[in-house]
N, C-alpha and C positions, 0 to 999 in steps of 0.2 A: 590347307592346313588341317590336320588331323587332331583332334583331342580326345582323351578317353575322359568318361564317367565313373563314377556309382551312385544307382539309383535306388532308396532303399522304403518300404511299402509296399513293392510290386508281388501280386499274389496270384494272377492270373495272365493270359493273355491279352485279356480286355485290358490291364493294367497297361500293358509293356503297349498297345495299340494304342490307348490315349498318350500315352506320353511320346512318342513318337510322331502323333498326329498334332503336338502341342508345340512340341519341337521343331517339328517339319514348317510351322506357320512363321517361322524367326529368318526375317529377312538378313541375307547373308548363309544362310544353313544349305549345304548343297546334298547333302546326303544325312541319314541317321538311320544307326539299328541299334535294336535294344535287345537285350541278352534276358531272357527272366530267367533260365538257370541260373546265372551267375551275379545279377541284378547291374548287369553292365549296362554301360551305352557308348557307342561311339560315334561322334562328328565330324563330318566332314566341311569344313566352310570357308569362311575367312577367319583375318585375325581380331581379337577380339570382339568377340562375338560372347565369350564365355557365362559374365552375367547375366544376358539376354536368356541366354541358355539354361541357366540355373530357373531363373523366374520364371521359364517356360514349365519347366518338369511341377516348380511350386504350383504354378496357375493348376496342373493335372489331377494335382491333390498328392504328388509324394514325395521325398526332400529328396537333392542332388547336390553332390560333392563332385569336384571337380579331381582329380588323380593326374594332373599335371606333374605336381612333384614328387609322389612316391614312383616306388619300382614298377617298371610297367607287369612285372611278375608278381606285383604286390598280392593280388585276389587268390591267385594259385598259391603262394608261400603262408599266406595267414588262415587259409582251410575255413572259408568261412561258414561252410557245413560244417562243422564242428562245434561250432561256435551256437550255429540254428540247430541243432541237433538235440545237445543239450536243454536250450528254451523250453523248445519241444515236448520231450521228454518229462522234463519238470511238471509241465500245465496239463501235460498228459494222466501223468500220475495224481496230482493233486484232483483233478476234474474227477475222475473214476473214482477216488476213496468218498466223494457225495454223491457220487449218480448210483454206486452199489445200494446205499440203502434208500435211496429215492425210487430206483428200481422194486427194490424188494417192497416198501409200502405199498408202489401203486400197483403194481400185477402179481405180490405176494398170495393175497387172498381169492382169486382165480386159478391161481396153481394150487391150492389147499396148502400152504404154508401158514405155521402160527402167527398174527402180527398183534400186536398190544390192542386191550380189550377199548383204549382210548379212541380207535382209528374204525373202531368197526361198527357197524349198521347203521342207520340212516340218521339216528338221532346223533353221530362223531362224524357227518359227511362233510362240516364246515372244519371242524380239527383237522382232516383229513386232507380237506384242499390246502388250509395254511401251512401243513408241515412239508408237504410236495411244493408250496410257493416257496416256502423258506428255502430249500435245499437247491431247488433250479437257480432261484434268485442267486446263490453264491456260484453258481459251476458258470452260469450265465455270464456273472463278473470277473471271474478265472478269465472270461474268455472275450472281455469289453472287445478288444482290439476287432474283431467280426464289427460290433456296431458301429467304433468310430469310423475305423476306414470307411465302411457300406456307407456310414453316413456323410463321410466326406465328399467319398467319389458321386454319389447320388446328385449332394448340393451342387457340384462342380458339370453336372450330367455327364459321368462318364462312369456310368454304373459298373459295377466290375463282381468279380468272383463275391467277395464279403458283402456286397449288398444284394447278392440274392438269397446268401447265408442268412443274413440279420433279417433280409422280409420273410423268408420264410422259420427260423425259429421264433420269432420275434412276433408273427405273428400266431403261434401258436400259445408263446408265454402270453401274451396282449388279451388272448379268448381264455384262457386258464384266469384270469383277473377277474373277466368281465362275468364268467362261470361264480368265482367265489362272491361276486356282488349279488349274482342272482340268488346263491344261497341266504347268503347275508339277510336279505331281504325275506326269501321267504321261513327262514327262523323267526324272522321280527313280526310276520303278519302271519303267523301259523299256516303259510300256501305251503301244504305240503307237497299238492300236485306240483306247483313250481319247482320244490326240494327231489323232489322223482323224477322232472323232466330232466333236469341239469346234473345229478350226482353222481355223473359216469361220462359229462362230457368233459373232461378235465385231458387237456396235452399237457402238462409241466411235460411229465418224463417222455415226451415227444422234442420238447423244444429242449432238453436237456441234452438227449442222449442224439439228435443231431448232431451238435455242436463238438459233444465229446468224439462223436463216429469220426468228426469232421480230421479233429485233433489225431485219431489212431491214425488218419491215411496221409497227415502231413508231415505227421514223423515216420513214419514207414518208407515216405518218400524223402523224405530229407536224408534217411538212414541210405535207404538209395544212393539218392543225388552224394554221399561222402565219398561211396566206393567208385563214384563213375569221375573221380580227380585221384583214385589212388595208382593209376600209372603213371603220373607224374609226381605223385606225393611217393611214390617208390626210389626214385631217379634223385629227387631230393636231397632224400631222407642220406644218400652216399656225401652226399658234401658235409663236413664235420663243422661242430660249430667253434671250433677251436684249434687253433697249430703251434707248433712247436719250433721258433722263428731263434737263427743264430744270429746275435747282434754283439758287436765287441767281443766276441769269443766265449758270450754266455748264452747257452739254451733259456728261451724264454719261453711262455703259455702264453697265447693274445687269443683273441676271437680273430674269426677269420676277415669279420669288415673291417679289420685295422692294417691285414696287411697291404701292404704297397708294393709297385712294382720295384724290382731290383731284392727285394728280401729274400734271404737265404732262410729255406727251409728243412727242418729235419723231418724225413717221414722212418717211421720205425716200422720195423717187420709186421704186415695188416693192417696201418693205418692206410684212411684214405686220404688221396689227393684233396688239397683245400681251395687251389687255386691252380690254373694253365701255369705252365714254366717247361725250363730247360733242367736237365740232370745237370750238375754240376762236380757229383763227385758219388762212389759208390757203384756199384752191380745189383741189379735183384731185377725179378720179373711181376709186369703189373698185370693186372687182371682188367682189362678196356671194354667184356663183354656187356658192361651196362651201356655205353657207348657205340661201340660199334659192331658189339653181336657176333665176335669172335670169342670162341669159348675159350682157344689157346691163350694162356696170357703169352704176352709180349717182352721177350730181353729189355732190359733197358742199361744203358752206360752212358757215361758222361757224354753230353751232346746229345742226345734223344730227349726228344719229345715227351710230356706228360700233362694229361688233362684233369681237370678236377671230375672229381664224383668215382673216378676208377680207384682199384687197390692194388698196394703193394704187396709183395709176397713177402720172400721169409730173408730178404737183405737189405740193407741201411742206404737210404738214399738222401742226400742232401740237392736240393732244386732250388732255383732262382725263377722267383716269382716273374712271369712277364705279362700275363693276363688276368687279371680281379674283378672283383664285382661282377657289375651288368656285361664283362666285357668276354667271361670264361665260355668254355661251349658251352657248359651242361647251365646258364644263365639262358645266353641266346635258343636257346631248346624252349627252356620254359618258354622267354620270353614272346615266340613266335608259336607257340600251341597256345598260350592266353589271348593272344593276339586274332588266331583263328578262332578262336572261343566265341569273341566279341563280334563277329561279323557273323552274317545270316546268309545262309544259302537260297539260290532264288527260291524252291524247290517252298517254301518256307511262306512266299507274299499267300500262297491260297488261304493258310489259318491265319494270316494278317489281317486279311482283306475279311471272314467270317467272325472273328474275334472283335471288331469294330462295329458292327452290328447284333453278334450276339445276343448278349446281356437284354438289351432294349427287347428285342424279337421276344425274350423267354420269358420277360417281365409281362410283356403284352398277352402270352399266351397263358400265362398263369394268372391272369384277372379275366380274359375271356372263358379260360375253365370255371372256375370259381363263378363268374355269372351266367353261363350257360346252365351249370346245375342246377343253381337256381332257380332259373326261369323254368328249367324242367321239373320242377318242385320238389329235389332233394330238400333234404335236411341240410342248414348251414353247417353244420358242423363236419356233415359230408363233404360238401362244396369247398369248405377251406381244409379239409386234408389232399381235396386233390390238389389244390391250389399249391398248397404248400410242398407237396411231392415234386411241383411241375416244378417251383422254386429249385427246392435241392437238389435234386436230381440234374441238374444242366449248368451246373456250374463249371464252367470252363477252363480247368484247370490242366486238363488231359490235353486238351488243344495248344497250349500255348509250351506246354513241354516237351510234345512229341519233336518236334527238330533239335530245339539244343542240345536234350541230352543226349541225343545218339550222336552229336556233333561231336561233345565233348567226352563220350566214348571213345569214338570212333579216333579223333586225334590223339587221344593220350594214347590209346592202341598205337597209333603211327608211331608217335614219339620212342617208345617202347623199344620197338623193331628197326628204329632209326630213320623214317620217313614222317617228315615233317609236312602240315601242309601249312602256307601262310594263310590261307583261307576257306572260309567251307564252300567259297563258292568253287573254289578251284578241287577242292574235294567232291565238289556235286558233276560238278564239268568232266572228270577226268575219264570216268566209266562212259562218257558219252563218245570218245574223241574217236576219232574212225582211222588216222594216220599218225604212224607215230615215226618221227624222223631223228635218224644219230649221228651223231658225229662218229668219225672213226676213230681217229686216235684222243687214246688216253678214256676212251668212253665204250665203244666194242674192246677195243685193242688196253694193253695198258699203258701203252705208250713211250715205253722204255725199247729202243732198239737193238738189237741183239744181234754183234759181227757174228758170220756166217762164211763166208769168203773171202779171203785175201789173195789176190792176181795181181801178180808183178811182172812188168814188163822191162825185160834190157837189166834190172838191177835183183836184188834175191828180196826173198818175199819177209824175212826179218827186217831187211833195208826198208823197204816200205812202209812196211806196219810202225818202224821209228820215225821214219820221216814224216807219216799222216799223224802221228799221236803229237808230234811238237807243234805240228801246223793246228791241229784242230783242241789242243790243250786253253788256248784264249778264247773258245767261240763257243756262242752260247746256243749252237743249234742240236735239237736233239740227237742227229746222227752224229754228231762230236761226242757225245757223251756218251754213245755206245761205243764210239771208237776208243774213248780214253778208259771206260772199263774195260772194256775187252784186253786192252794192251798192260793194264797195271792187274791185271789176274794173271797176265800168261806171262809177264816178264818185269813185274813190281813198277816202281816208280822213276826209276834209274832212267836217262837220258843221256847222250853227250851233245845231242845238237844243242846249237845255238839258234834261239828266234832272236834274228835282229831286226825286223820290223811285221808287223802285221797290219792286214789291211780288210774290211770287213766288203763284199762285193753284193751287193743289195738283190735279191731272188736268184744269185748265182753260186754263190761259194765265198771264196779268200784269196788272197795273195800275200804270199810272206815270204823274208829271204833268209835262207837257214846256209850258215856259213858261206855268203858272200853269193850264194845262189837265188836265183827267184823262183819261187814255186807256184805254183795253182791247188783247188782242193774244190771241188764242188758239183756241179752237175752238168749233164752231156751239153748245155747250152756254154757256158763258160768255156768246154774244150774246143767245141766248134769258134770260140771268138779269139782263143789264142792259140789255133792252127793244131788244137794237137790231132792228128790221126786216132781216130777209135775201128778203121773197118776191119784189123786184124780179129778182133773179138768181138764181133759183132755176133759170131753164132753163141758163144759165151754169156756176151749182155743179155741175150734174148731170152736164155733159159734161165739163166737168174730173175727175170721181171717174169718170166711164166711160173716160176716159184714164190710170186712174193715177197720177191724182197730186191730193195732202194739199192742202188749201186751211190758211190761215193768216188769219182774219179780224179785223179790225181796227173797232173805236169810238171815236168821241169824246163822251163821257158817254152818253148810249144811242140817239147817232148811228151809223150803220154808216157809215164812211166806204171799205168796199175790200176787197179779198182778196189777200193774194198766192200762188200755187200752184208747188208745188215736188215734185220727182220724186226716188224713189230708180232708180239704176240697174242693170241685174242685172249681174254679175259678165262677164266677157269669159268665161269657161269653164265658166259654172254650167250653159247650156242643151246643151252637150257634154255635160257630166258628167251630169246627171239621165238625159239621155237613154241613157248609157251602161247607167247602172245599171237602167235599167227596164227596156232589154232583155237584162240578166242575171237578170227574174226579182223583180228586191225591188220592193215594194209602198212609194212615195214618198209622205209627208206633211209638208204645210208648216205652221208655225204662227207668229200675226204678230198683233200685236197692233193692228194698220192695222186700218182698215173694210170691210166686206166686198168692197165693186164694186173697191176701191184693191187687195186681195188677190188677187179673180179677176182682172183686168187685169192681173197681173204671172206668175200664174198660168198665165193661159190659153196663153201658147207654149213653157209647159213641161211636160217630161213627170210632172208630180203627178197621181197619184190622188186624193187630196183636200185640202179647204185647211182650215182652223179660223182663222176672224177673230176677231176682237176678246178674243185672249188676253190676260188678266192674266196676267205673270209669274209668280204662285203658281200658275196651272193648268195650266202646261207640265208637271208630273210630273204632272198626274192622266192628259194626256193619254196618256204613257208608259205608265202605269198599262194603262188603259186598251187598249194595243195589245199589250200583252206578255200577255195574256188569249189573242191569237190566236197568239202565237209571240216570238222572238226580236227585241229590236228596238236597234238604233242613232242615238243623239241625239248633231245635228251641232249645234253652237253656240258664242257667242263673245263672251259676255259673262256677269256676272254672274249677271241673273236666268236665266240657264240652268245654273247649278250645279246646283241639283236635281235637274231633268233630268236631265242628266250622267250624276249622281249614282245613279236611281234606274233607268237605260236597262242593258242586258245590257252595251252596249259605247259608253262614252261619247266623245265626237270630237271635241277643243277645237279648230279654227283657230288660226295663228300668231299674230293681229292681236287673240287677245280678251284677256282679262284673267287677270291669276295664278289667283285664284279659280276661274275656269272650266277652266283650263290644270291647277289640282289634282283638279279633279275628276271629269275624264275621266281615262279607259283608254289613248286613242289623242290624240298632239299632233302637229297638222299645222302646219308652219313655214313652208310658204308662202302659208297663206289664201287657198286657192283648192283647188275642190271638186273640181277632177281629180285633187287628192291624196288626195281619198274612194274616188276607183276605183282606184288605184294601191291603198292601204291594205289594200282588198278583193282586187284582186291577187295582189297579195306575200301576203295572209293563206292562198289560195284554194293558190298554190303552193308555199309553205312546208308548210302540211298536208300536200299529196299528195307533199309528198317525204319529211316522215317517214316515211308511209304505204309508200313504197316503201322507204325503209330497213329498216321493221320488217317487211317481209315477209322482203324477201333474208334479213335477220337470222335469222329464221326456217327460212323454207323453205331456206335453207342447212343448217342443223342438223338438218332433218325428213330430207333426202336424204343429207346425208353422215355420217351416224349410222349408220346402218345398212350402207352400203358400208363404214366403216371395221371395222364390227362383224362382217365375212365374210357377211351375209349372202344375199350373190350370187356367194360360191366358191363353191359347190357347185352352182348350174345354169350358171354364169356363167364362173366362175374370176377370177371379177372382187375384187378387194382393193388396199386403200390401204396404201402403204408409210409407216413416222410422218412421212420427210421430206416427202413428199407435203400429205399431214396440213399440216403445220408451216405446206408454202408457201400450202395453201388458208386454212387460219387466218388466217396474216399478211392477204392479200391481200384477208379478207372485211370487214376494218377499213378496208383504205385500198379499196376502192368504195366503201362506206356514205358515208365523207367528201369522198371524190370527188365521188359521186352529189349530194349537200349543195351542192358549189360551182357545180354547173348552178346554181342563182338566181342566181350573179354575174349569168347571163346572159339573165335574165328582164329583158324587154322591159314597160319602166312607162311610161304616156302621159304627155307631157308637160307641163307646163302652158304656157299660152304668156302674155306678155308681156300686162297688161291695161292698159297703156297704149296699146295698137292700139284700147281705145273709147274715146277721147274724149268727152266730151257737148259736143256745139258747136249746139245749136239755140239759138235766138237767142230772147231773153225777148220775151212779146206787150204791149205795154204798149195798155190798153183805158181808156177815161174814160167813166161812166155819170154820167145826170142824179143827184142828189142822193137817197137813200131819205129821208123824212121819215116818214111816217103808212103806216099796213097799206092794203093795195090795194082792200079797201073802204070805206074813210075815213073811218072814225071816229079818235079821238085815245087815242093810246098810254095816257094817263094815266084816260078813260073807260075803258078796258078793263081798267086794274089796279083800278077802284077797283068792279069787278064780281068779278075774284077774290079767292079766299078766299088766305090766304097764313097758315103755321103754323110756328112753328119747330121742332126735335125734338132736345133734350138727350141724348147716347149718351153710352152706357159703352163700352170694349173696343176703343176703334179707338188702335192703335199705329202706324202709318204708314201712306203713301200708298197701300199695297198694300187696308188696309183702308177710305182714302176709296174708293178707286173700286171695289168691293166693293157699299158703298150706295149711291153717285152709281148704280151701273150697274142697283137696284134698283129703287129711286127711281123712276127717270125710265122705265123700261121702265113704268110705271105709267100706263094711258091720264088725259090732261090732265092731266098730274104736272112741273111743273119745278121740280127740284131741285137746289138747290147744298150742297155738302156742304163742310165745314174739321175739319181737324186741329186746330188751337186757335183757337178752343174746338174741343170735341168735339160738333159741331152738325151739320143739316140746314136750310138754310130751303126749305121747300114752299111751291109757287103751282102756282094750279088752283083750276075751279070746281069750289066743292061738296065741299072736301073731307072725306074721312072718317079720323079721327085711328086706329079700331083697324086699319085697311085699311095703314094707314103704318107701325104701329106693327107690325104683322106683317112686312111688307115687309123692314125692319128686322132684325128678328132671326129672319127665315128665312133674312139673308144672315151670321148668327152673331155677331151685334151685340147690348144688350140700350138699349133705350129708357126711360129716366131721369123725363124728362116732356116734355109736349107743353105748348106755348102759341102 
């Protein structure tokens, strides 16, 4: 069971480390990542675990809310940079209008500026400290929140970002106190040498203008962190907060979380869609390019499809609500880029694992600076600026940013362009994978078949083309559906036959009887089992399957009366895209459940490596199997029988066009179905990486270099040292790069896909008329030949669906002089063939994981 959080407190990565290491100790807790961009967390465990879990994050030092029942899109719709922006902003401004003239008292009279004759010379040096106490003391309080936390996380030991803040201004305000006692003092006992020694050691406007520096780089970053959610606050911002709903025959205004499914909506000329529905009345063209990155808008008429967040053009459309809420696409968008928000790419444990140690290491190092000087006989007040340099300066705010924000670039970019990831880990994975394997139809191809040839034998090729349109008018396989377009473009809808029974023939075809006749319709295995002759066109078949394309053969009782041949065609952008990715390197595999010459013809002017025919659906994961033996692999796919796949591939790739099922069980959901959004996806994954990569260095080698200058360790050949304010403004400023550096991907350049309505299929169907097949082309009689083979039935156990007919059919018949038909119910085999031998079958059988019952 999965539950999400909000964690709120979190200022560092040391933050987001302890609570995660607090969390991780909760018996039942199988997993946790914590978000500090987003101040998420989420669990993996058992059920109820939940309060455990609350008191764990309490125990860390920072409060948790459970997001059980809000929107799981809740943190991305309520912008809660916006919200921290502002705060920001606010404490930013107020802090500056006292550090200006806090500023100006103490280093005024060094630059030769006029300052009140009250503040100046040695006899107003006690004036002087108490009005710099006065002014820190209030920018100080502006800014409690550094002490509490610091002081929290400290008590709790899990020192973090604000308790290196609060030791080191805290410790400059603390010697500015003990500074004015010593004046104090020696006013009271006229030491004047004491009133000289001390009257110029004063930090106020050290420990002031830290804290303010500290304040310029969290709002700068927070100003950041707004823009790096405004590709999704873009996408949004298209869903209207309000519609225009007909009820009882009156136009009514509601918000949009009131409407329900089944509600008739009015969209007027430019409004946008509010919710997913059906058109139900009206003409006009929508505009879907926030969706699907097609710039043409789209016709729409009654019975078309319409998604929310798109617009309507300049005609009146009335739609029946069918999808709301959490349930529209442009919901599920958000809701699976928040989703990938909240989880952590491996790439990520290394500043987990440094962030957990941090804080302690810097704490250590900045009390052994501070007494190293010391002992070297600096001046204390030397000793505690390095100290407190070593403090601010290494506050690890940089570290624990550098992954999420590019995370949460990097996906709202995807989202944008229409490639979703469900996680970054599958975002970090993807630029890795070394094979990427596709389906063919519906995924290369678009999976729509397109008649091409119609061959009729004995009867005229109209005759045919109406006899296969009524036969294949009830059947839901795709070559029926080419066949029934095809025949209702070239001769409408008009019919006279009559279907008086159909029969659906499971890995073969049909059987139906059209006016008192019985037909056939399916593939060359079905004609071979009810005797029709094919040798007449056998040189015919063969140049059709060397073109690529399926024949569809037809009998009248075990007449062959015809063919008809129909093509898939490849996508407008799939021979780009393959060729893209081949020359980045990935090793291309297609898999297709088509025949082999049908697979290499489609094949051969694309850039694959290799092809795999005649796939059963169950084998597409072995094939994955299989390739992930040599490395990393990605399955592109878009239906069903590829959930496995998907399923069992490093990084699985739904297409926008396939099915829920497939769409749950990939990694990566591409919403325009179409394969340039595979190189995009690779992309954006390839750039994202190397821009953590460069975050977590700077993060880094910023702390490796200015550790040590802040520590003196180049005063003494050098004279080289870092003032805290210095410090403060490098600190701030190493946050807002790291997320700066993050919003380069806004401006990563993704290819784009282009319009696949630019290929048409406009070749014109061949209609051919052959003399009649009767008898085999050595001429003896069909019914002499059966009554020389032998023919055996076979009883099975174990076959559960279609997957498992063709399983044996493919066993079977791969058997030399073996034709076999196989059915699901009964659970049978009938064999024909000369001579045959029952243990030979009966092995055959349950080598393909069958077991055989009996033979007769």
């Amino acid at each position: 069971m999965e539950r999400k959080y909000r964690v709120e407190g979190m200022t560092c990565s040391a933050c987001s480390a302890a609570v995660e290491r607090e969390v991780g100790k909760v018996d039942g807790v199988k997993n946790v990542a914590v978000n500090l961009l987003t101040n998420s967390m989420k669990v993996e465990g058992e059920e109820g675990i939940e309060s455990a879990v609350l008191e764990a994050v309490d125990r860390a030092g920072y409060k948790g809310f459970l997001e059980g029942e809000e929107k799981k899109s809740e943190t991305i719709e309520a912008d809660p940079f916006s919200e921290e922006l502002e705060i920001k902003r606010r404490r930013l401004i107020t802090s500056t209008i006292f550090l200006i003239p806090l500023l100006y008292i103490s280093m005024g009279s060094m630059m030769g500026a006029p300052v009140p004759s009250i503040l100046e010379g040695h006899e107003n040096l006690l004036t002087f400290a108490l009005v710099q106490f006065m002014f820190t003391t209030v920018i100080l309080f502006l800014n409690r929140h550094y002490y509490v936390n610091g002081g929290k996380s400290m008590w709790r030991r899990h020192p973090n970002m604000d308790t290196l803040i609060a030791m080191g201004s805290g410790a400059a305000y603390i010697y500015g106190i003990y500074v004015i006692l010593q004046l104090a003092y020696g006013f009271g006992h006229g030491d004047m040498a004491r009133i000289a020694a001390y009257g110029h050691e004063l930090y106020f406007e050290s420990a002031a203008t830290i804290v303010v520096l500290i304040d310029l780089g969290k709002y700068l970053e927070a100003k950041a962190k707004h823009k790096t959610s405004g590709a999704i606050r873009s996408l949004m911002d298209l869903t209207p907060e309000v519609a225009t709903v007909i009820q009882d025959g009156e136009e009514k205004v509601i918000p949009v979380e009131a409407i329900e499914i089944g509600d008739r909506i009015l969209l007027k000329p430019g409004e946008n869609v509010p919710v997913d529905g059906v058109v139900v009345e009206g003409i006009s063209s929508v505009d879907e390019s926030a969706l699907s990155g097609e710039p043409i808008p789209v016709e729409k008429t009654a019975g078309s499809d319409v998604m929310a967040a798109t617009t309507n053009g300049q005609g009146r459309l009335i739609m029946e609500a069918k999808r709301v809420g959490e349930d529209t696409t442009i919901a599920k968008i958000i809701a699976l880029v928040d989703d990938a928000n909240a989880t952590k790419a491996p790439i990520s444990k290394i500043a987990d694992k440094v962030a957990g140690i941090f804080v302690p290491i810097v704490i250590a190092i900045a009390l052994a600076t501070g007494g190293i000087w010391l002992a070297l006989g600096a001046e204390p007040a030397f000793a505690l600026k390095l100290a407190i340099s070593v403090l601010v300066i290494s506050c690890p705010c940089a570290l624990g940013l550098a992954t999420p924000v590019a995370i949460m670039v990097g996906t709202g970019k995807g989202a944008k362009a229409g490639v979703l990831y469900k996680s970054a880990e599958s975002l970090e994975i993807l630029h890795h994978v070394e094979t990427v394997i596709f389906d063919k139809t519906g995924t290369i191809t678009r999976g729509k078949p397109y008649v091409t040839d119609v061959v009729a034998a004995g009867i005229s090729a109209e005759e045919l083309f109406a006899t296969a349109y009524a036969l294949e008018k009830p059947s839901e396989h795709p070559l029926a559906e080419g066949v029934i377009r095809a025949y209702e473009e070239t001769y409408g809808t008009e019919n006279k036959l009559s279907l008086e029974h159909f029969e659906a023939i499971p890995g073969r075809g049909l059987k139906a009887t059209l006016n008192g006749e019985t037909y056939y319709g399916g593939n060359e295995a079905l004609m071979d089992s009810v005797g029709a002759d094919l040798s007449a066109i056998r040189t015919q078949l063969d140049a059709l399957l060397a073109q690529g394309k399926t024949p569809l053969f037809f009998a009248k009782d075990d007449e062959f009366i015809g063919l008809i041949a129909a093509k898939d065609l490849v996508k407008a952008n799939s021979k780009t895209a393959l060729e893209k990715l081949h020359a980045a390197g990935k090793k291309l595999v297609m898999l297709t459940g088509d025949n082999e010459k049908t697979a290499k013809v489609i094949a051969k002017d694309l850039a694959v490596d290799r092809v795999h025919a005649g796939v059963l659906p169950d084998e597409k994961e072995a094939y994955v199997r299989q390739y992930q033996e040599a490395g990393k692999v990605a399955m592109v796919g878009d239906g069903i029988n590829d959930a496995p796949a998907l399923a069992r591939s490093d990084v699985g790739i739904a297409i926008g066009a396939g099915t829920d099922i497939a769409m749950e069980s990939a990694d990566v959901v591409l919403m325009h179905s179409d394969l340039m959004d595979v190189v995009s996806a690779m992309d954006l994954s390839k750039a994202t990486i190397r821009n953590i990569k460069e975050n977590l260095f700077w993060a880094f080698f910023y702390n490796v270099i200015c550790i040590p200058v802040a520590a003196g360790l180049f005063y003494k050949p050098f004279g080289l040292t870092l003032s805290p304010m210095i410090a403060a403004l490098a600190m701030s400023f190493s946050s807002v790069f790291v997320v700066t550096n993050a919003l380069r991907l806004n401006f990563l350049s993704l290819d784009k896909a282009e319009s696949e309505n630019k290929e048409e299929f406009s070749e014109a169907i061949d209609f051919v008329e052959i003399p009649s097949v009767k008898t085999k082309a050595h001429g003896y009689n069909k019914k002499e030949e059966a009554q020389k083979m032998d023919k055996k039935i076979l009883k099975i156990d174990g076959m559960s669906c279609n997957h498992c007919v063709g399983r044996v059919d493919k066993a079977l018949n791969e058997l030399d002089g073996v034709k076999a038909s196989v059915t699901l119910d009964p659970q049978e085999a009938v064999v024909e063939g000369e001579k045959l031998d029952s243990a030979l079958l009966k092995k055959a059988v349950e080598d393909a994981g069958y077991t055989v019952i009996a033979v007769e």
